[in-house]
Structure formats: C-alpha cells, structure tokens
N, C-alpha and C positions, 0 to 999 in steps of 0.2 A: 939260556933258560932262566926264569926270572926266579926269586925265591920263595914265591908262593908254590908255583911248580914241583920246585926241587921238593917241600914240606909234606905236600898234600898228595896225599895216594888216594883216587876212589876206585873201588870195587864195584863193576857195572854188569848188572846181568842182561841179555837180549831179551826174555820173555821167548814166544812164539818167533816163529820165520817171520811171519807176515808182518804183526805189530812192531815188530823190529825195525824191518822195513819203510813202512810207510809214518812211523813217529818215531819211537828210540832212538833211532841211527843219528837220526838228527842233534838230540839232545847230544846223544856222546861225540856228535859232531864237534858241538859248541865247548862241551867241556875238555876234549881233548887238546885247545889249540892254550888252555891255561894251567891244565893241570896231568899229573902221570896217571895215567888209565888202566887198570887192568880188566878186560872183558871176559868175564864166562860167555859163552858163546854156545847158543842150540844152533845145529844142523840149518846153515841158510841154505837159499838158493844160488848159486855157482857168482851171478853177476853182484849180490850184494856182498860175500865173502871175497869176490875180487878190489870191492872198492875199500872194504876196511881194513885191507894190506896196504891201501897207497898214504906213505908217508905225507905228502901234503895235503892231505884230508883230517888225516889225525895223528901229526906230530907229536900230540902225548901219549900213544896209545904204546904202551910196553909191551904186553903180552896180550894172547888169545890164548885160553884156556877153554878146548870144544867137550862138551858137552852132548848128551842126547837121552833126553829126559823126556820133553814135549811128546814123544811119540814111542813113549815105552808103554807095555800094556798095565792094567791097574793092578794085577797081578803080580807083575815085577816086582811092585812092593816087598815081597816077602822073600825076594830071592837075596841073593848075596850082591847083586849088581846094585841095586838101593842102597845097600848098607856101603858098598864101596862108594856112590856117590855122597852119601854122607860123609864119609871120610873124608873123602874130598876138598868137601866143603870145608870142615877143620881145616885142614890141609893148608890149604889155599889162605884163612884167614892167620895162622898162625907162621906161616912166611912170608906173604906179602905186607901183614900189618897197615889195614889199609886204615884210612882216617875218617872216609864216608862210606857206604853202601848205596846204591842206584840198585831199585827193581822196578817192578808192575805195581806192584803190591804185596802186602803181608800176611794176603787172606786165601788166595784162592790154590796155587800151587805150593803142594808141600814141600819142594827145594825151597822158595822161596819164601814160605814160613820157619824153615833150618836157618835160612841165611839169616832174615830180622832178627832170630833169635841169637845166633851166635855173634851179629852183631851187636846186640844186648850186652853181651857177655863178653866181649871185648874193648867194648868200651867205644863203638864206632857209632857214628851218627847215622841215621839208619831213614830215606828219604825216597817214597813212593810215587809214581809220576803215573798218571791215567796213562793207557798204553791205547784202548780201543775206546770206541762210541758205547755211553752208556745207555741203554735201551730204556730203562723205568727203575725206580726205587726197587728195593728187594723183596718188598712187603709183595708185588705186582707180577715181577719174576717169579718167585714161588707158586702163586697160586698157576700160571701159565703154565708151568714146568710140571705142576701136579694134575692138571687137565691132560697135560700130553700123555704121562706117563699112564693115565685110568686106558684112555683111550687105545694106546698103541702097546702096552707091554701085557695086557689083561683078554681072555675070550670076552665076546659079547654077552655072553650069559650070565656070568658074574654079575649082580646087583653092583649097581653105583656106588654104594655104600660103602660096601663089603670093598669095592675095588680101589677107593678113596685111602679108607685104613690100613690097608696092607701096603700103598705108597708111602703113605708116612712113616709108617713102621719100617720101611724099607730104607729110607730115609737118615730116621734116627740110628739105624743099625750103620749105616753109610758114615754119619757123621762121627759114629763112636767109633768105628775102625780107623778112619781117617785122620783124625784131632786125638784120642787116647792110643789104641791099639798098636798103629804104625810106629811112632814114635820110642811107644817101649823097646819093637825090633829093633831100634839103632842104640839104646842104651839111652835114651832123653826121657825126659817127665812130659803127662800127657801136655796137650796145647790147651788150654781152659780159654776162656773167653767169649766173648757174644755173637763175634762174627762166625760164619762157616758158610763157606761156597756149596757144601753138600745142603745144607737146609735153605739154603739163600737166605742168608741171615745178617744183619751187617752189611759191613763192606771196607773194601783195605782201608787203612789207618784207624783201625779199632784193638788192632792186636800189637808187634814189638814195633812198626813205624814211626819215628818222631818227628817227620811231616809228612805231610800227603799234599799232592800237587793236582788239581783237576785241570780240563780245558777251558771251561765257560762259567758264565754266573747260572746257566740252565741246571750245569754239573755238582756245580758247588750247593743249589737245594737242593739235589740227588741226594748227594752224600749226607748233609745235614739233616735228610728225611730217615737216613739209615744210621743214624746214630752217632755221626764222626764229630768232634768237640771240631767248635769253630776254631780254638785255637792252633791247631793243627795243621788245616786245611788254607790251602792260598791258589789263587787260579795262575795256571803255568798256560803263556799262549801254546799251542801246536807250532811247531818248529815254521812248518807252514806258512804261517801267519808274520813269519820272522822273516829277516835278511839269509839263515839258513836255506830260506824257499831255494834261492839259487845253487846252493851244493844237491839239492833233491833234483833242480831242473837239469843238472850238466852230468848227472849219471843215473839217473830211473825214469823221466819222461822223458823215453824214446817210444819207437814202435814194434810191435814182435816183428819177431825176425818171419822173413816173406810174405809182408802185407802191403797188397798192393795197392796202389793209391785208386781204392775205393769209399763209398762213402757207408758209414754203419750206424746201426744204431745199436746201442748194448742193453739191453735185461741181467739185472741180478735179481737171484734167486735164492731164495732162502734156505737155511742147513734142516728148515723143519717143512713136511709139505702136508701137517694139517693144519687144523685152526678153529678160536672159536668166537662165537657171536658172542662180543661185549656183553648185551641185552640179557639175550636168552639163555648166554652160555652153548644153544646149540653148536652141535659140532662139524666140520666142515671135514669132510673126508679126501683120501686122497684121491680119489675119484673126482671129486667133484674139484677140489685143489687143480689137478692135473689137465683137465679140461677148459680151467679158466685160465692159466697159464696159456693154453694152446691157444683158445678164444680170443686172447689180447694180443698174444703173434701175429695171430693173422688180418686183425685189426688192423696193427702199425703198417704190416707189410701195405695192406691195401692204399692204407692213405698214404705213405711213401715207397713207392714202387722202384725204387731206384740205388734203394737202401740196401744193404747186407744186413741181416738181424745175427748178431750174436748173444748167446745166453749163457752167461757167466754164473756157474755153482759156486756155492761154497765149495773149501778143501774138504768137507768132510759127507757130501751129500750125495754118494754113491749109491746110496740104495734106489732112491728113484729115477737114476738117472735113464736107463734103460726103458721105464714104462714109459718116462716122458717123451726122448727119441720116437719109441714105433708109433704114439699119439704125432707128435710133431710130422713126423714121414707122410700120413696120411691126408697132408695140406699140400704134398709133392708140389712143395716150394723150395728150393736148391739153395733158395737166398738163404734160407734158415740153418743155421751152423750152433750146435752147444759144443764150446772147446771144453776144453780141460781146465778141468777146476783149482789143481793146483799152480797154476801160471796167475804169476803176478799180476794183478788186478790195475796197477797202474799205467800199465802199457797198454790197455783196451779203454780205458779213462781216456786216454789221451787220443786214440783215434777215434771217437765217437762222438757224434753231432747230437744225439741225444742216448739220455741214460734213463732209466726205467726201474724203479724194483718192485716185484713181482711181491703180489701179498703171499705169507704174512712181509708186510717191509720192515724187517729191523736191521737187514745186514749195514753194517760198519761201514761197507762197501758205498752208499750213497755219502755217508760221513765223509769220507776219504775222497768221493769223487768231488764233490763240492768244496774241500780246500785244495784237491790239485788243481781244477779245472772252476771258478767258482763265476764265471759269467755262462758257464754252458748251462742249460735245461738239463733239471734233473726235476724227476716227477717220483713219489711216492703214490702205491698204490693200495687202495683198503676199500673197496667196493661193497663190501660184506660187512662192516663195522666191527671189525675183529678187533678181541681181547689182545693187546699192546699194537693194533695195527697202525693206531695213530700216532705213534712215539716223533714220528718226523709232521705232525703238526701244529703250524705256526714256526716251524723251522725255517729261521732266514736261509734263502738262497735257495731251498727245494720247496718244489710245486706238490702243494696234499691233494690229490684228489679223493674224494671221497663217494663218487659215484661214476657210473658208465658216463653219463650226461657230460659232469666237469671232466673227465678223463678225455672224450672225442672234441670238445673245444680247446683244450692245452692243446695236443697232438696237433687240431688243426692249423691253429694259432701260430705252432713253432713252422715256421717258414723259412726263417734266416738265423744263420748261426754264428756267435761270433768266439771265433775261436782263438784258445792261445792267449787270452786276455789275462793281465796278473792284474792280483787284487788291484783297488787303490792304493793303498798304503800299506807299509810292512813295515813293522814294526824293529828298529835298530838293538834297543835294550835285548839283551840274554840273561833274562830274569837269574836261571837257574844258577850260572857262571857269579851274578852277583851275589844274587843267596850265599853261595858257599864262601867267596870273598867275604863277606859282611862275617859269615859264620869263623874264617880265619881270624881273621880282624878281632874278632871280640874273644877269642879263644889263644891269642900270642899272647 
C-alpha cells in the first residue's frame, strides 16, 4: 500500500440504488484502487452489493456502513430513526476521520446536506459529483413541477389562480420544514442558503460543497445558469467514457436472467404521465398521455413485427401502470410486455436493437442508454412540443424526433443494427483519482 493510501481516508456516500449503479460505483471504482474508502451505503440491489464485496474491484474499500434513508417516508423525519441517522452520521465522521467526503450533492438530500455540513465542520474536503442526467436549469424545472402539481393534486374547479398560489405556498412551507424546521429536530441550525430542491432553486455546489464535478460542457451551463461560481465547478467525464467502462462491462452488461435470444425493442417511460404544451401551456392529460403511449406501440410493433416490445417504468411510476396494461391488452399483441420497473435498466439496454422514450422524454434512462450502448439508436420522443420535452435536443448520439412524420422515417430507416460497439476512444486519465492526488500534494 503506497503512502498516499495509507494517509488519505475518503467518505463516500451511494446516493440512490440506481445512480450508484449506473455512475458512482464507478468513480469509487477508480478511487478505491489509490486510496482507503469508507462507503455509506443505501439499500442496493443483490448483484451490485455482490460486486462491491470483491476485493479486486476495490482493494481500498475498508468498510460498508448500510444505510436506508432513500426509501424512508418524509414523515420519518420526525421520528427518532432520523435523529439516530443523524447520529450516525457524527458517528461515523468522528471515528473514521476522513480526509475527503464523496456525495451527489449538497442540496437535495437532507443526509447529505448533514454530511457537507459536518464535513464543514471537521475540517474534510467536501467534493460533489453529478450522479444523474440533468434535465434543464432550475428556473424550468420549477415552473414544470408547479404546472404538474396545479394539475394533478387540485379539483378542476378551483380557478387556476387560486390553484397556482396554494402550490407555492405549499412549497415555501415544504422548504421551511425541510431547510429550518427538520434540522432543529436533530439539534443543528437551520440550512440558510439559495439553493433548495423543495422550491428548485439552485443546485448542488451552492451550499457546504467545495467542488462540484459535472459530466459535460452542456452541464457545466446548467449549473452556471443556476448560480454555482465557475470556480467550483470542473467537468468530471462519466466513468463510462473512461477505461472504467470495462469494470461496468465484466459485471452489469449482462442480460436478465431467462431472456431468450430474441429480438426487442425497449420504451422508457416517464415517472410523470402528464404534460404540457411549451406554447400554449395547454395540458396534456393522462388520458390523452396514455393512449399516445399505446398509439406508438403499436406503431413500432407494426413496422417491426418480429420484435418483443418491452416498456420499461421508472421505480417510482406505479400509479399508472395498471390503466396503461388494460389500454395496452386491447392491442391483443403478446409481443407487448411492461416489466418491472424496479430491474435495473442496464440489462434491457443491452438486449435491445432499439430504444425509445416515450414523451414526456426526460428519463436518465436514454442518458445511460447512450453511454452504455452509444452506436445503438436511441430516439427521443416530443410529438406534442411539451414543456421540457426537448431536453434530449441536439443531444449527440440520440435521435429528437419532434413529429409523427420524423418519428415513422427514424423507425423506418433503423434497419440494421450494430450492436456491442464501444465508443471510439476512452479516455485513460481518472481525472477525479488525480484531483485528489494534486489536492494531497499541495496539502503535505
């Protein structure tokens, strides 16, 4: 063990199952092979909590300290189990004594606004790494978020108005529980600051982070549109894009388990099934959602008849999964299969000849298919010109369609597929591994 290793302790938290997965893992991949690791750990799924037990994957990785925060309700806040993960968290900093901190971010999960902070307060360097696909500045999410919420949590009767202001105010009440109120329950001072995920406000590296790491120069005016000082900010590639790629190819692109060597096409679908006209703002119901979903099924099926359609939910899109089924049934096509939503997304990536996401398209999920698989056809779809529908336009590597017309010439077009292809080039450097090298170096 070299004496950087021996010196350097970083504190790395997973974020989400998913994001862990398909980016994180990676990073603590790279870091673990130079420095002593300690993992907070949320709740994986069986195959990625097998691989980050094998010593020669991550030689530095000392301990897994599990966790399960991601899926506790918002409620829990106030119970005594929050306050013990608070604890925790002390805990944890005040024995391990680490030397950096690794999260998501500073802004949006209140653990890991505890963590920036007590990393503040310990004296640790404190280093934010983009985890998922940013969809549009904050300023654009908000207004989206506040359309959905008039729409789906208000009767129709309620004036527009009326239904508008009681969002906000719902809002600012959200944001003062969340950033003041919660915090006093563990014995802290409130969170002050600009950013907040309850108002979409900001975005991480505004609050205790003292770097932020994005994926692309796309990302990096994201952030600088939401306020994060350039100083800060530095583009960190996706593990993906790296010599990493091969620790991603030799244990998660595989294929689910009893898939028979057929041919598929995959549909992702979005965690939201309304939506609304850029233009008009009109609103797109889930009625009318539902039935264009089914309409494009039966499209693809027709013009590839030879195809299994699979339609891949988000983990969190249970409410309409049931209306879309008995819609779907009524095409009494067998090919058409909606698995389950919480199965990792990169094993249907990989068996499928083409990839789809269903308006609204902002899932992650096109993000991710495009750096596992980046010579295969992936199509973005916005038929309806919806508010953030265009987020994946002019995005290298995915196809934007923006009407019925260009939508049945892509599809046609795609004929031959070429599969299993790796990038051109991958990139050797491990930016992040030197970062903190440089940051040793200048701190012995």
């Amino acid at each position: 063990m070299n004496k950087e290793k021996k010196k350097i302790k970083i504190l790395f938290y997973t974020c989400t199952a998913r994001a862990f997965r398909t980016t994180l893992v990676g990073h603590l991949y790279d870091v673990s092979q130079d420095f002593s690791v300690v993992l907070i750990s949320e709740v994986l799924d069986p195959e990625t909590e097998k691989v980050i037990k094998q010593k020669k994957y991550f030689p530095g990785l000392e301990k897994i300290i599990q966790v399960d925060l991601i899926n506790n309700s918002k409620f829990d806040i106030f119970r005594k189990k929050t306050r013990k993960y608070y604890k925790l968290a002390k805990e944890i900093f005040e024995k391990e004594k680490p030397d950096i901190l690794i999260t998501s971010g500073d802004s949006l999960s209140l653990f890991e606004i505890y963590l920036n902070r007590l990393g503040k307060r310990y004296g640790v360097k404190n280093i934010a790494i983009q985890a998922t696909f940013q969809i549009a500045e904050a300023r654009k999410l908000s207004k989206w978020l506040d359309m959905v919420n008039v729409y789906t949590k208000f009767p129709l009767i309620i004036p527009f108005h009326i239904k508008i202001f009681l969002v906000k105010c719902r809002k600012y009440l959200g944001h003062f529980l969340y950033y003041w109120i919660f915090p006093l329950t563990v014995g802290e001072l409130p969170f002050f600051g600009k950013s907040s995920h309850v108002l979409k406000k900001g975005n991480s590296g505004l609050r205790d982070a003292d770097y932020q790491f994005v994926f692309s120069k796309r990302d990096y005016d994201i952030w600088i549109k939401d306020g994060i000082s350039a100083d800060k900010l530095s583009i960190l590639l996706h593990p993906l894009k790296t010599e990493t790629r091969e620790f991603f190819k030799a244990n998660f692109f595989n294929e689910p388990e009893n898939t028979i060597k057929l041919k598929y096409i995959l549909f992702i679908l979005p965690d939201i099934e309304v939506g609304f006209i850029k233009k008009s703002k009109f609103f797109i119901s889930r009625k009318h959602r539902i039935s264009e979903w089914v309409d494009i099924c039966d499209l693809v099926s027709r013009v590839y008849p030879d195809h299994n359609i699979l339609l891949k939910p988000h983990p969190n899109s249970n409410p309409f999964i049931v209306e879309l089924s008995n819609s779907l049934s009524k095409l009494d096509n067998k090919k058409i299969e909606i698995i389950e939503g919480k199965n990792p997304i990169d094993k249907y990536i990989n068996i499928a000849d083409l990839i789809i996401g269903l308006p609204v398209s902002t899932s992650t999920a096109l993000f991710t298919a495009n750096l596992q698989c980046p010579q295969k056809k992936i199509i973005s779809v916005n038929f309806d010109g919806e508010l953030l529908g265009d987020c994946y336009k002019n995005f290298n590597g995915i196809i934007y369609a923006g009407n019925v017309q260009n939508f049945l010439e892509f599809i046609v077009r795609v004929d031959k597929f070429n599969l299993g292809v790796e990038p051109e080039k991958l990139e050797k450097e491990k930016k992040l591994v030197l970062f903190i090298k440089k940051y040793v170096s200048e701190n012995n």
